[in-house]
C-alpha positions as CSV (number, residue, x, y, z in Angstrom):
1,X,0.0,0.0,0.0
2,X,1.7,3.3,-1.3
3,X,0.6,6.1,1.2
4,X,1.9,9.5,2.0
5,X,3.7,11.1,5.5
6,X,0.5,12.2,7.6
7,X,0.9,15.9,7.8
8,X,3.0,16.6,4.9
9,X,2.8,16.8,1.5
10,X,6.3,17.5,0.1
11,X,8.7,15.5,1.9
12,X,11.7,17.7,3.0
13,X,15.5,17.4,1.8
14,X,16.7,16.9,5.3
15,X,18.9,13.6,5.8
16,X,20.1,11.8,9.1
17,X,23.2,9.8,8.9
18,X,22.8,6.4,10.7
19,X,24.9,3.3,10.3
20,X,23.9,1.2,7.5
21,X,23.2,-1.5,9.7
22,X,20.7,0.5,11.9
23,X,19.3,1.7,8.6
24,X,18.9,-1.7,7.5
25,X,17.2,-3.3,11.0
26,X,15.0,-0.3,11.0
27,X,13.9,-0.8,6.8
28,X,13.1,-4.3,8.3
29,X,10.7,-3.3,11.0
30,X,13.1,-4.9,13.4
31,X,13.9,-1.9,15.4
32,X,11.8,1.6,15.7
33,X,14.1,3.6,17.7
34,X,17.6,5.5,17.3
35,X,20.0,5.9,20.4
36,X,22.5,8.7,19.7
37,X,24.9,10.5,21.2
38,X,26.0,13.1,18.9
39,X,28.8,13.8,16.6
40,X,31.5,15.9,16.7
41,X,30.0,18.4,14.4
42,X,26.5,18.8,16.8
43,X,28.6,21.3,18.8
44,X,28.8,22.0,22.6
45,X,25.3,21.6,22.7
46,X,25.5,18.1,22.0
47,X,23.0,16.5,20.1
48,X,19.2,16.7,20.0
49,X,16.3,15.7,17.1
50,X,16.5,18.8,15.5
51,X,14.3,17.6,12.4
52,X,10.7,15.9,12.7
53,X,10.8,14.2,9.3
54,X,13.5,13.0,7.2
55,X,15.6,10.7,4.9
56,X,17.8,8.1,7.0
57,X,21.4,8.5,5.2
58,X,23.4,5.0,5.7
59,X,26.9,5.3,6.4
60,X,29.9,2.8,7.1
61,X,31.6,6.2,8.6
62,X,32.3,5.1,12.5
63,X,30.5,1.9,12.0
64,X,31.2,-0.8,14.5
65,X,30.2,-4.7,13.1
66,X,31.0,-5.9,16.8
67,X,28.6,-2.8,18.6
68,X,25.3,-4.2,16.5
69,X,23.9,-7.4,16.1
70,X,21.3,-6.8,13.5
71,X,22.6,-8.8,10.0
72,X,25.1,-11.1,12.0
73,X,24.4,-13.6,9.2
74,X,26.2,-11.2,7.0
75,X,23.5,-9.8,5.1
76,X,23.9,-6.7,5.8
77,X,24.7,-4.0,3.0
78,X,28.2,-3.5,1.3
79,X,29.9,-0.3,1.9
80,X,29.9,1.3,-1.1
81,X,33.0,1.8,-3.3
82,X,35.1,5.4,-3.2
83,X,33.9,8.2,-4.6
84,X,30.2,6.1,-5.3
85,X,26.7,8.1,-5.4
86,X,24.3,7.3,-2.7
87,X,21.0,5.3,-2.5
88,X,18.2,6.4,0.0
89,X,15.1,4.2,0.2
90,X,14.2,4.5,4.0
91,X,12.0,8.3,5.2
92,X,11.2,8.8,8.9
93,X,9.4,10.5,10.8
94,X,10.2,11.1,14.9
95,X,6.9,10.5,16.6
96,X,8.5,10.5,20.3
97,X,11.6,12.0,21.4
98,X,13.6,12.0,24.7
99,X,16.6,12.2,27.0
100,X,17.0,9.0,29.3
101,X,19.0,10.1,31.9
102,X,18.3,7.3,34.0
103,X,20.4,3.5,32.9
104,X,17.1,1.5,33.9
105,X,15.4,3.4,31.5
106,X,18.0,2.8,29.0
107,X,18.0,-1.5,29.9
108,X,14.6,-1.6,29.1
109,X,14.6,-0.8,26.0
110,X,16.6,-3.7,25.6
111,X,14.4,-6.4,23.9
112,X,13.7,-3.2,20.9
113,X,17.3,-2.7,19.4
114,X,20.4,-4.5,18.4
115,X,22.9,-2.0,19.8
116,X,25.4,-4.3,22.2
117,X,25.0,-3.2,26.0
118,X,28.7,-2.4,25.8
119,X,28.4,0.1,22.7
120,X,24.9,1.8,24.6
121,X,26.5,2.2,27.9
122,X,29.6,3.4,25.8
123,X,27.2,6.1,24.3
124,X,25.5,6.6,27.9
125,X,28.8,8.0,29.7
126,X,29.8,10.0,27.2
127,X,30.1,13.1,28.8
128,X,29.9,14.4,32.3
129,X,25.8,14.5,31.5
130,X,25.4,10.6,31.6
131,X,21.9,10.5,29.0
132,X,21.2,9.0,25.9
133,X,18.7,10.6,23.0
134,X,16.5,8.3,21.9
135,X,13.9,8.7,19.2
136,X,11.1,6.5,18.5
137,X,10.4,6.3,14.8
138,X,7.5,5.7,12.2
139,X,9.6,4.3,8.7
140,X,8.5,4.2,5.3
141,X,10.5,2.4,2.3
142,X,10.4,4.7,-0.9
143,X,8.5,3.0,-3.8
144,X,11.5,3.9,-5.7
145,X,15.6,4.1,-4.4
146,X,16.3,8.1,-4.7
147,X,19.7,7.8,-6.2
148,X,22.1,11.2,-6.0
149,X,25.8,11.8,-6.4
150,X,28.2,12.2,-3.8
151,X,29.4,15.3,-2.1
152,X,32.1,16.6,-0.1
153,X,28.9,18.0,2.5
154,X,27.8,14.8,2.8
155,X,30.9,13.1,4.9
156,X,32.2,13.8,8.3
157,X,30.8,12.9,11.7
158,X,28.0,14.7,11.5
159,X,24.1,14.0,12.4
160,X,22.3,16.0,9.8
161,X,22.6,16.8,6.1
162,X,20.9,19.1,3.6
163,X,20.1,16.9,0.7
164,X,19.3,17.5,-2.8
165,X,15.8,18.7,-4.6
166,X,13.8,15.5,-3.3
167,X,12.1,13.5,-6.1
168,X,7.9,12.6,-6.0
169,X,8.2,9.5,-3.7
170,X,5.3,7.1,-3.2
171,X,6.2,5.5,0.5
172,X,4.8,2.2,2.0
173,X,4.9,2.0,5.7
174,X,7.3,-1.0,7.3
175,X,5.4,-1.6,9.4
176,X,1.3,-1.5,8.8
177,X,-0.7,0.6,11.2
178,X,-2.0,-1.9,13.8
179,X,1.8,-3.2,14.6
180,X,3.5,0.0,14.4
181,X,0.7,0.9,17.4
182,X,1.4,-2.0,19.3
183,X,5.2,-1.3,19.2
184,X,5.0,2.5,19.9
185,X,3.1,1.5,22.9
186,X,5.5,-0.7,24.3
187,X,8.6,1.1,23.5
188,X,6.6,4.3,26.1
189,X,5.9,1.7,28.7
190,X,9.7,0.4,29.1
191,X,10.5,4.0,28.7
192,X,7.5,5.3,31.4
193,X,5.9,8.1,28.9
């Protein structure tokens, strides 16, 4: 079923670099949520859901095989060769976002991601602030890959991009309505929202 974003008609050229592997668990339905810490480009501020809606951007840049399970069977995607285009087929949207500042909070989200307890805690004591951002997402597979060149903008260790002129998209949800609901509303119960 080809449907559009609730809310929005044209889908805006905003990007969020994830690892591929976190792209590909959550283009599965396996995982709804994002833990982040930041990059080194979010500033002193640190980082924070700044966008609503937007393209998920796999990277291999700083990706760990050992911190995430997801594709352990070694299907997960190839890192693409130097210099290569890219190839977005995943949109989001955030529908919850919060700090956990609290590790209890952060172990019960356990059973809903593939991140290892050593890479989460890892992310969790990052900085004097102990806290984690999580975002709890609603995914949508583009009908068609939107296929771009590369760009020197579009490396570094940075959270958000500015993409190019988006294309017409039809988007099928991941997950249908029903199960997306039923996983929304246990992800807010382990979290206690």
């Amino acid at each position: 079923m080809i449907t559009e974003v609730p809310g929005i008609s044209v889908l805006p050229a905003c990007g969020f670099k994830e690892w591929s592997l976190v792209c590909d668990a959550l283009g599965a339905g396996a995982q709804s949520l994002i833990l982040r810490k930041g990059g080194i480009h979010e500033g002193r501020g640190g980082f924070w859901w700044k966008h609503d809606r937007f393209f998920l951007f796999p990277t291999h840049f700083h990706e760990q095989r050992a911190s995430f399970t997801w594709g352990a069977d070694g299907g997960e995607s190839p890192a693409p060769a130097e210099g290569a285009g890219h190839r977005l087929t995943l949109f989001a949207e955030v529908v919850e976002k919060t700090q956990l500042t609290e590790w209890e909070r952060v172990e019960a989200l356990r059973p809903w991601h593939y991140w290892t307890d050593e890479a989460i805690r890892e992310r969790f004591d990052y900085s004097e602030q102990a806290g984690i951002s999580v975002a709890l997402l609603r995914v949508w597979r583009l009908e068609e890959p939107w296929e771009f060149p590369d760009e020197a903008k579009f490396g570094g260790c940075r959270s958000w991009l500015d993409l190019p002129e988006v294309p017409e998209a039809g988007l099928v949800p991941v997950l249908d309505d029903a199960a997306h609901g039923e996983r929304m509303e246990a992800l807010r119960a382990a979290m206690g929202l």
